[in-house]
C-alpha positions as CSV (number, residue, x, y, z in Angstrom):
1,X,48.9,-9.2,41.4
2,X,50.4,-7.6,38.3
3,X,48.1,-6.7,34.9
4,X,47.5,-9.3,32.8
5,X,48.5,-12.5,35.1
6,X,46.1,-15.3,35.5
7,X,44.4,-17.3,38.2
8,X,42.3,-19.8,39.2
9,X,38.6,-17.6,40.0
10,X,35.3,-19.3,41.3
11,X,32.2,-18.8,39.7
12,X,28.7,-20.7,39.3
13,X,26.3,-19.3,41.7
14,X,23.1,-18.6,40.4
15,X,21.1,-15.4,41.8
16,X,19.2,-15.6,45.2
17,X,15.3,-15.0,44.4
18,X,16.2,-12.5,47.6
19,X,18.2,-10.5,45.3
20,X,15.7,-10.6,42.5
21,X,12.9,-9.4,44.6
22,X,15.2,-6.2,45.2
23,X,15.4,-5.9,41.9
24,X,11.4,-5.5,41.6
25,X,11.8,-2.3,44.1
26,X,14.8,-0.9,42.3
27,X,12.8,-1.1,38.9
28,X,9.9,0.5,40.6
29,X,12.3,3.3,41.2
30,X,13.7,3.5,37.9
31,X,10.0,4.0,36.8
32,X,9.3,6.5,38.5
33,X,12.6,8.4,37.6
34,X,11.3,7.3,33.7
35,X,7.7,9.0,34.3
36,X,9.1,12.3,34.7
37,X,10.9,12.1,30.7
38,X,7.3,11.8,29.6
39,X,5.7,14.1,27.5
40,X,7.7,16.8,26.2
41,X,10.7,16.7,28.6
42,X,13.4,19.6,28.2
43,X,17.0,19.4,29.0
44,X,16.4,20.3,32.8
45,X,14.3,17.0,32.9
46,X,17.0,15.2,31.2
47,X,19.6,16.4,34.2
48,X,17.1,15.7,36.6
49,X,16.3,12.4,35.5
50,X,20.1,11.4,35.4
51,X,20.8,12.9,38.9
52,X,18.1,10.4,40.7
53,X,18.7,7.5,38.7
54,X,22.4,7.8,39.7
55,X,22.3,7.6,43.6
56,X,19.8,4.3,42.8
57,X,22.1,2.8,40.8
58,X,25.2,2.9,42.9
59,X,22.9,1.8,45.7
60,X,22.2,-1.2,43.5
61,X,26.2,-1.6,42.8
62,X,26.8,-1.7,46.1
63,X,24.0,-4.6,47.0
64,X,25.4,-6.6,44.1
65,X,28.8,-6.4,44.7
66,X,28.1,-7.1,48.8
67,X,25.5,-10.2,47.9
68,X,28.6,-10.9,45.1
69,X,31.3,-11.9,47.8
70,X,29.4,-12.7,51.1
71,X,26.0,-13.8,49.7
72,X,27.1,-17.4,49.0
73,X,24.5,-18.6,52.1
74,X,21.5,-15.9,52.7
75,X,21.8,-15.8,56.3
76,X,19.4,-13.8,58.8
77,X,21.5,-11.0,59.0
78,X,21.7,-10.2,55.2
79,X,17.8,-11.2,54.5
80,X,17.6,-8.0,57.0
81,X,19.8,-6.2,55.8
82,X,18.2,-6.7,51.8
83,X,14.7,-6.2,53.3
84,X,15.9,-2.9,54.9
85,X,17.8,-1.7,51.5
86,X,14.1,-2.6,50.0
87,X,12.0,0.1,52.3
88,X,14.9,2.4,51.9
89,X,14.7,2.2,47.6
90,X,10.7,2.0,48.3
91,X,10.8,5.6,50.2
92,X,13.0,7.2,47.4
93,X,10.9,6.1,44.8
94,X,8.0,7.8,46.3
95,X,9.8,10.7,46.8
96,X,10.7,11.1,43.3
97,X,7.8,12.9,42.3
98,X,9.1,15.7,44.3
99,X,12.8,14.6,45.5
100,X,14.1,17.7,44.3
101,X,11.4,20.0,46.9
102,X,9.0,18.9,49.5
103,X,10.3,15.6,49.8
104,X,14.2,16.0,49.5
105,X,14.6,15.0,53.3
106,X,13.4,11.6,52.5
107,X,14.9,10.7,49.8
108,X,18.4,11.7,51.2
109,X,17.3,9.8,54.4
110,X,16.8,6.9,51.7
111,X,20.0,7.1,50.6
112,X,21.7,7.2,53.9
113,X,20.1,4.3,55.0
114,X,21.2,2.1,52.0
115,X,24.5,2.9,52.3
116,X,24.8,2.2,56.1
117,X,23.0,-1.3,55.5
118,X,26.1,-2.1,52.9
119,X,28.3,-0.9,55.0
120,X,28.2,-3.4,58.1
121,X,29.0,-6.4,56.1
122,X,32.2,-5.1,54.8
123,X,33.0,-3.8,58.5
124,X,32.1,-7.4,59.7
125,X,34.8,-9.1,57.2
126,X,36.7,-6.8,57.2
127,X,40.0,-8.5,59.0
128,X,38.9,-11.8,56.4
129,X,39.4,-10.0,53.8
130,X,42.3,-7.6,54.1
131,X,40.5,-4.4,53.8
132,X,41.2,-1.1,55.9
133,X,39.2,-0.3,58.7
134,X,38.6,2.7,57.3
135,X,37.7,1.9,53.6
136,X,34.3,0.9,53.9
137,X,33.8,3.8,56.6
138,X,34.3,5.9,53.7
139,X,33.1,4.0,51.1
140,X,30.0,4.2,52.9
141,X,30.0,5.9,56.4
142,X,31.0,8.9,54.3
143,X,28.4,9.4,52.4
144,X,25.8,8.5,54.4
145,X,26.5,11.3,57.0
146,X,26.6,13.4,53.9
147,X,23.1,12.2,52.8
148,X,21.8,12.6,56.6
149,X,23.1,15.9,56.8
150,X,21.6,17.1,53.2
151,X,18.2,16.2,54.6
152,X,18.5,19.6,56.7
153,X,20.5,21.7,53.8
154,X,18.5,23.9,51.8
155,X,19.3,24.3,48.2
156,X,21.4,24.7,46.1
157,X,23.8,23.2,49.1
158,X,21.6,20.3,49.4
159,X,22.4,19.2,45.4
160,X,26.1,20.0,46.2
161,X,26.0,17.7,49.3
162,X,24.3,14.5,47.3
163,X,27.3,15.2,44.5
164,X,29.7,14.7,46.5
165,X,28.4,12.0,48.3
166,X,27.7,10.1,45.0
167,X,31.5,11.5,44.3
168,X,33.3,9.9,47.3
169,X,31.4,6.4,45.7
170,X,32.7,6.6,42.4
171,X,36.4,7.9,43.5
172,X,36.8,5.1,46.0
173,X,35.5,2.0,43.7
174,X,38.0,3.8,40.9
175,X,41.3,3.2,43.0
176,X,41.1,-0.5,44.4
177,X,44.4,-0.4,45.8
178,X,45.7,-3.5,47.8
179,X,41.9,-5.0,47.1
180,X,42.4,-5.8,43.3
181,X,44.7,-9.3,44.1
182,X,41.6,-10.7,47.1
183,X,39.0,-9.4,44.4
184,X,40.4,-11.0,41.5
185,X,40.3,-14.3,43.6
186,X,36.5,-13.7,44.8
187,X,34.5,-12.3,42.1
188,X,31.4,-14.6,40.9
189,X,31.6,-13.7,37.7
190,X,28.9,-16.0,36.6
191,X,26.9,-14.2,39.3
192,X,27.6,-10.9,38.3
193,X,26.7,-11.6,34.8
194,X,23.5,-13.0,35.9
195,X,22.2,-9.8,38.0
196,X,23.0,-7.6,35.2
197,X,21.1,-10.0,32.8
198,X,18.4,-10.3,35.2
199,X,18.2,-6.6,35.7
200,X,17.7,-5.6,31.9
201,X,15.0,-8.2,31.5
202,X,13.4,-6.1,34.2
203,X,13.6,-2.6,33.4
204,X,12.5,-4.2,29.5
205,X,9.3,-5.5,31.6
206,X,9.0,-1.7,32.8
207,X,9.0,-0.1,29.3
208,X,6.2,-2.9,29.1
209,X,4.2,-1.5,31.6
210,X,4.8,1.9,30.6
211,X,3.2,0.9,26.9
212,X,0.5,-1.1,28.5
213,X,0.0,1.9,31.0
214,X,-0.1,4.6,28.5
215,X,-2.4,2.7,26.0
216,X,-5.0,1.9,29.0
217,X,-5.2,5.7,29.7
218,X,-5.3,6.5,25.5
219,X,-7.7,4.0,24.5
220,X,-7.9,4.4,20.6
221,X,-7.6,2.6,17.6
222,X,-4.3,5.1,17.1
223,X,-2.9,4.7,20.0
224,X,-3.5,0.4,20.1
225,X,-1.6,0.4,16.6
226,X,1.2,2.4,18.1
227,X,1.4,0.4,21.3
228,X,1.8,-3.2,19.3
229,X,4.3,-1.0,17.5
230,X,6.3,-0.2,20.5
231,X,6.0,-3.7,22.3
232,X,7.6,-5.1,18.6
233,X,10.3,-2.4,19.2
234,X,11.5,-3.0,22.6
235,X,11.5,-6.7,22.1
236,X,13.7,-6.3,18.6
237,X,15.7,-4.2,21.4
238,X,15.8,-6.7,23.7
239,X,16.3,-9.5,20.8
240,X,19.9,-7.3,20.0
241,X,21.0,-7.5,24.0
242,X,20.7,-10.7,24.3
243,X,21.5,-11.8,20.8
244,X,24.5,-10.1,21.2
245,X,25.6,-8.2,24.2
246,X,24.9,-11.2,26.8
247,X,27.2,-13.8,24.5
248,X,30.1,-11.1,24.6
249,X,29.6,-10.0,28.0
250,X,30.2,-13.7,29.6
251,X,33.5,-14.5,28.0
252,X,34.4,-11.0,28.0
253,X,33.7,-10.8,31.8
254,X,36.1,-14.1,32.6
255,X,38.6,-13.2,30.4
256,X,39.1,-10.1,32.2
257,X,38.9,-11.5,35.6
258,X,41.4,-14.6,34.7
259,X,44.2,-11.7,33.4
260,X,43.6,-9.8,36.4
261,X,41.9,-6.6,34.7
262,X,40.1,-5.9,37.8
263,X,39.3,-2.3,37.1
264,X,37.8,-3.1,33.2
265,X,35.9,-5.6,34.8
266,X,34.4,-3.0,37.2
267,X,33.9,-0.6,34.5
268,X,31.6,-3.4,32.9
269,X,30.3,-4.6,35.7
270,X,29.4,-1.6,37.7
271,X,29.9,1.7,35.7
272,X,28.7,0.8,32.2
273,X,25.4,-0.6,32.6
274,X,24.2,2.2,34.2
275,X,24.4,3.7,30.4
276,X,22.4,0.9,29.7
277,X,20.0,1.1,32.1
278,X,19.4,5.0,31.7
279,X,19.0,4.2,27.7
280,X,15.9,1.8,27.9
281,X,14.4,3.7,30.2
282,X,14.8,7.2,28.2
283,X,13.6,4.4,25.2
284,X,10.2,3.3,27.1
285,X,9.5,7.0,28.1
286,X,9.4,7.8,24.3
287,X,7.8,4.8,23.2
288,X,5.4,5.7,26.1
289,X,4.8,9.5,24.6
290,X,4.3,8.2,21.4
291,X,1.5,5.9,22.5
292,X,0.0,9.1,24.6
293,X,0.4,11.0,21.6
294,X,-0.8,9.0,18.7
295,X,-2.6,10.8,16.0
296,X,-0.5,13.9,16.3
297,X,3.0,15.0,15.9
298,X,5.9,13.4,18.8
299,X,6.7,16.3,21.2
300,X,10.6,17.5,20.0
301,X,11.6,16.1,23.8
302,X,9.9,12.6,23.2
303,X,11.6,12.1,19.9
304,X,15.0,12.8,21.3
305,X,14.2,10.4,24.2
306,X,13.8,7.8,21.8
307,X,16.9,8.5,19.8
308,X,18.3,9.0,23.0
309,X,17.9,5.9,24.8
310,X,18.9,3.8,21.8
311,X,22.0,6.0,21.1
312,X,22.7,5.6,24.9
313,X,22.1,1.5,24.4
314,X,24.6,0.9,21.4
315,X,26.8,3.7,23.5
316,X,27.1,1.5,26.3
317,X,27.5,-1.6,24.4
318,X,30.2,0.1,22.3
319,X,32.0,0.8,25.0
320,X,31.8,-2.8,26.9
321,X,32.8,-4.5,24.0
322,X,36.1,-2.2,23.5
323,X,36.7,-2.7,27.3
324,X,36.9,-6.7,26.6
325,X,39.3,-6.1,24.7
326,X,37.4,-6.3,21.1
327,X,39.4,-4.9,18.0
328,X,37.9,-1.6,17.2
329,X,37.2,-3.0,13.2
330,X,35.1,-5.3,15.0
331,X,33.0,-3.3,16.6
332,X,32.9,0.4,13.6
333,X,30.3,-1.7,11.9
334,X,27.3,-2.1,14.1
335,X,28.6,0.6,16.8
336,X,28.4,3.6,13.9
337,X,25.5,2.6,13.2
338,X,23.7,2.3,16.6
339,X,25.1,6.0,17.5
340,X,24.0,7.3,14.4
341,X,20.9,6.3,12.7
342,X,18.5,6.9,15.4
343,X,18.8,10.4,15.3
344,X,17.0,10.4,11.9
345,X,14.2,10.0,14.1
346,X,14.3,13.5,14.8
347,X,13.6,15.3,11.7
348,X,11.3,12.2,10.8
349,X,9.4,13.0,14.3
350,X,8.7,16.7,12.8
351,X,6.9,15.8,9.5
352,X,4.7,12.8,10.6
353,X,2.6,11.1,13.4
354,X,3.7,9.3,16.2
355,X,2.7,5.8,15.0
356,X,4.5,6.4,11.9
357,X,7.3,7.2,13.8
358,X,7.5,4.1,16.2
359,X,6.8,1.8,12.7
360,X,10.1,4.0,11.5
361,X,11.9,3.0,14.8
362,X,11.2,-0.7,14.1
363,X,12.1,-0.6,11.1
364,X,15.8,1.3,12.2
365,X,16.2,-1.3,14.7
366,X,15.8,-4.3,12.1
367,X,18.3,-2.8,9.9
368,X,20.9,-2.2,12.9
369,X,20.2,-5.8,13.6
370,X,21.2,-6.8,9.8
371,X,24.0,-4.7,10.3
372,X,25.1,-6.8,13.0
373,X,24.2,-10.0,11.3
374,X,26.6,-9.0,8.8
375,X,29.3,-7.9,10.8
376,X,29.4,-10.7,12.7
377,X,29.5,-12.9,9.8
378,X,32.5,-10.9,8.3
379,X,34.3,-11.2,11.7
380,X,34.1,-15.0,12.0
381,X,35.2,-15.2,8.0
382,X,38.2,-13.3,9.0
383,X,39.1,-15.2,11.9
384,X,38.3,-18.6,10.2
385,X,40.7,-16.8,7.6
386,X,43.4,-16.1,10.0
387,X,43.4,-19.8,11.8
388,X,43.9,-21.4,8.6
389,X,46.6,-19.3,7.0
390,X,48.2,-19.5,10.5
């Protein structure tokens, strides 16, 4: 099917509790990627945290998008195969801790397994669907083996192996081929849009715990202030997702799928969340420093995590919204803002305390969000504008 044609899609299922309780594991995981940017994390923590939370997260894709076309009845089979996925996410995240040393060989083993559990449903329906023999052998055969074999690699051949691996992923899902067309046809978009909902809410509960966490083990006046400080933040965070991004992302996310941009709606489905994603949780690790560190100055590397992750936020929604097909006026107003103002944050982070500045985040976050009120007023006066003249 050409770009830009439209058809009849289904839609409407809700998410499977099964798929929710994987969710619960893969946060876990994210968690523990996040503890490591506590503190006063330097630029090699900031690699390393983005090289484990990317083999998770295209372990997640590949759940979603597997539970997204054959998941319509939960049978046996697939309540296995999820509850398998679930150990394997369960023995990376304890590996984290050391998955770059001692404990490399299990989380690559980790890794393999996922991928080999998605893989048999796609060989199963494979002659259903009209896909290659050989696609999902690569798609996920490949890069299991490659996983399996890195388990035995020493470094620095090891890192190479799980790049390419995570490589072969991202190259395969980027050229669809003869797939787009039967895709087009079977995406739930309602569902999709659901399990990305459903996962934020999540790793937002995480940057929760990692307050609550951080507070129980810096129990001071100091650090209580700054922790009611940081839960106000992250839900004023939260408050802009789904004030904004969640209404844009459902009629951007049919729109695409009934003109047949199959590969925007992947980007927004699978490749721009995990911006998201890795935002809020570089967010919470800051939020969680500051609480640590109330009293005293924020560490240089916490304050850049907070600026970070909501730089990395507005990034991703930026970036979803142009791929929806929203005019770029539309989006200047709030989007300059989001990638610029919270790196005031870092000169503010040198000169006072850590509550002071979580108070000065909340207070940048309000004003993005009356930014937005704004804007979005503006754009429905223009469009109100343009109906009527037309």
């Amino acid at each position: 099917m050409s770009e830009g044609s439209e058809v009849d899609v289904r839609g409407g299922r809700r998410v499977h509790w099964l798929e929710l309780f994987f969710d619960l594991v893969m946060v876990a995981y994210v968690g523990q990627v996040a503890h490591g940017m506590h503190g006063d994390p330097g630029w090699a923590d900031a690699l390393v945290f983005f090289v484990l939370l990317a083999p998770a997260w295209w372990a997640w894709v590949n759940m979603t998008l597997t539970l997204n076309l054959f998941g319509a009845r939960i049978t046996p089979l697939l309540w296995a195969g999820v509850t398998v996925a679930m150990i394997a996410i369960g023995v990376m995240a304890a590996a984290v801790p050391e998955a770059l040393t001692e404990r490399a060989w299990a989380f690559a083993v980790g890794n393999a397994v996922i991928r080999l559990v998605w893989m048999l449903p796609w060989v199963a329906k494979r002659r259903t669907i009209g896909v290659p023999w050989w696609r999902p052998i690569a798609y996920s055969g490949l890069p299991a083996a490659l996983w399996l074999v890195s388990a035995v690699v020493p470094p620095p051949a090891q890192y190479v192996l799980w790049a390419v691996a995570i490589a072969v992923e991202v190259v395969l899902l980027a050229s669809l081929g003869g797939q787009a067309t039967w895709l087009q046809r079977s995406l739930d978009v309602d569902h999709l849009l659901e399990r990305v909902s459903l996962l934020v809410v999540i790793v937002f509960g995480e940057s929760i715990l990692a307050t609550i966490a951080e507070l129980a083990a810096h129990w001071t006046l100091a650090s209580g202030v700054t922790a009611a400080l940081a839960f106000l933040a992250i839900s004023l965070l939260a408050w802009v997702f789904f004030r904004y991004a969640s209404g844009s992302a459902e009629a951007g996310l049919r729109m695409l799928q009934s003109t047949g941009r199959i590969g925007a709606l992947r980007d927004a489905v699978m490749y721009l969340p995990f911006i998201l994603i890795a935002g809020i949780a570089l967010f919470a690790s800051g939020l969680g420093s500051a609480v640590a560190e109330a009293g005293h100055h924020l560490a240089p590397g916490a304050a850049v995590c907070m600026a970070g992750g909501i730089f990395l936020f507005y990034l991703a929604s930026v970036a979803e919204s142009l791929r929806y097909g929203v005019p770029w006026r539309e989006v200047v107003t709030w989007g300059s803002a989001g990638l610029v103002l919270p790196w005031v944050i870092l000169p503010l982070a040198a000169v006072v305390h850590a509550e002071a500045v979580v108070a000065a985040v909340v207070l940048l976050i309000v004003l993005m969000i009356g930014i937005a009120e704004v804007n979005r007023h503006r754009v429905r006066a223009e469009r109100e504008n343009a109906a009527t003249a037309g």
